[in-house]
C-alpha positions in Angstrom: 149.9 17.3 -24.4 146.5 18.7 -25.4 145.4 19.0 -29.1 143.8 22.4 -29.7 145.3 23.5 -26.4 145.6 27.1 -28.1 141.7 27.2 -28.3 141.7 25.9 -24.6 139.8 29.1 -22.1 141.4 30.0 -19.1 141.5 27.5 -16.0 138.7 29.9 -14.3 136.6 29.9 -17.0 136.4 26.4 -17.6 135.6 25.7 -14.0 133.0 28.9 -13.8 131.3 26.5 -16.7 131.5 22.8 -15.3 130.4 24.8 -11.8 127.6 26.0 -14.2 126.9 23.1 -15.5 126.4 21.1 -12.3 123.5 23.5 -11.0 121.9 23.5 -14.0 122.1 19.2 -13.6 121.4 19.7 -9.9 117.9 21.5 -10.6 116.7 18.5 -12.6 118.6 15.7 -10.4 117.9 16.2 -7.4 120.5 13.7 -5.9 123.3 15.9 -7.5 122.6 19.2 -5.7 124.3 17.4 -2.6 127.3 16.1 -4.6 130.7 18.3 -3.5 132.8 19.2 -6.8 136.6 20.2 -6.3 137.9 21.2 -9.4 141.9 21.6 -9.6 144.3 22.2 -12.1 146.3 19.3 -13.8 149.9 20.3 -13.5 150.9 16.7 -14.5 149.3 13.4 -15.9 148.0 11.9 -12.6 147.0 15.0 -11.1 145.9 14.9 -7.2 144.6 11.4 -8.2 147.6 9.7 -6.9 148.1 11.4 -3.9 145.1 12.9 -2.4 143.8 10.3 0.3 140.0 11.7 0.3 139.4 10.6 -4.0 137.3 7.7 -4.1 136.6 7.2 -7.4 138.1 8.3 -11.4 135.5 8.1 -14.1 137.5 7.2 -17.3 136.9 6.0 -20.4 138.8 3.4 -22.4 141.2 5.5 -23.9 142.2 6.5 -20.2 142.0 3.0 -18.2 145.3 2.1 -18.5 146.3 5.7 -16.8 143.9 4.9 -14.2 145.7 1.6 -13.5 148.8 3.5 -13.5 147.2 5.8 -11.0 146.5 2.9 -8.6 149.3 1.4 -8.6 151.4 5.1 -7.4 148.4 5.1 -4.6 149.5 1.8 -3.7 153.2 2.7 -3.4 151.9 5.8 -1.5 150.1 3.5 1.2 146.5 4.8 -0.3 143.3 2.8 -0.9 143.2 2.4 -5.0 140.1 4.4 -6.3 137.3 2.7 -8.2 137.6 2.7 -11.7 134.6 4.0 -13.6 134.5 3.5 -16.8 132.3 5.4 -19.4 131.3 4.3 -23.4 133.6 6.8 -25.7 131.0 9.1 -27.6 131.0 8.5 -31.6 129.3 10.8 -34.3 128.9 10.2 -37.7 130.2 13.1 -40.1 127.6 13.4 -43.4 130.6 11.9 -45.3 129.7 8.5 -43.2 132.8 8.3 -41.3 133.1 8.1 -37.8 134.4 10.3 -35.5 135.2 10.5 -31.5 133.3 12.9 -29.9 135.5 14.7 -27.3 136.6 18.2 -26.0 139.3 18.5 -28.8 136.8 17.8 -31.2 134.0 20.1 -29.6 136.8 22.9 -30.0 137.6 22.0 -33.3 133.8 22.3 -34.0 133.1 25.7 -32.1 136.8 27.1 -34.0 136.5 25.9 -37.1 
């Protein structure tokens, strides 16, 4: 289930953007211009992660670790080396009302939608 999924683009034109994205990085960082990026479709929570031999690593945040686990341990099942487990600081902003909010791609849409 994904909040604002309504306000989600099309699967091409999100990956047309990260694609973007990663030259634009890979001009100013030049370690990144050699990284390889597969994008695929999630048709269900784990994704490829739990199957696909050649991953290496998941970068997750806390909010996700315990999925990540979860992933492992099917990759374990599955004969697979686990994947190392990177996990990243969720972002916070803080609204002009003082409270806090999480910064994420529900919230980015809600932001860009209104």
């Amino acid at each position: 289930y994904k909040a604002q999924k309504h306000n989600l683009q099309a699967f091409p034109e999100r990956c047309a953007a990260v694609q973007g994205f990663m030259l634009l990085l890979g001009s100013v960082v030049s370690h990144l211009s050699t990284v390889n990026i597969h994008l695929v479709e999630l048709e269900d929570a784990a994704g490829p992660a739990a199957t696909d031999p050649s991953l290496q690593a998941l970068v997750v945040s806390e909010e996700t670790a315990a999925a990540a686990t979860a992933i492992n341990r099917q990759r374990q099942e599955r004969g697979l080396c686990e994947v190392v487990l990177v996990q990243v600081p969720i972002l916070w902003q803080t609204r002009p009302d003082g409270k806090r909010e999480k910064v994420s791609s529900t919230w980015l849409r809600q932001m860009l939608n209104g």
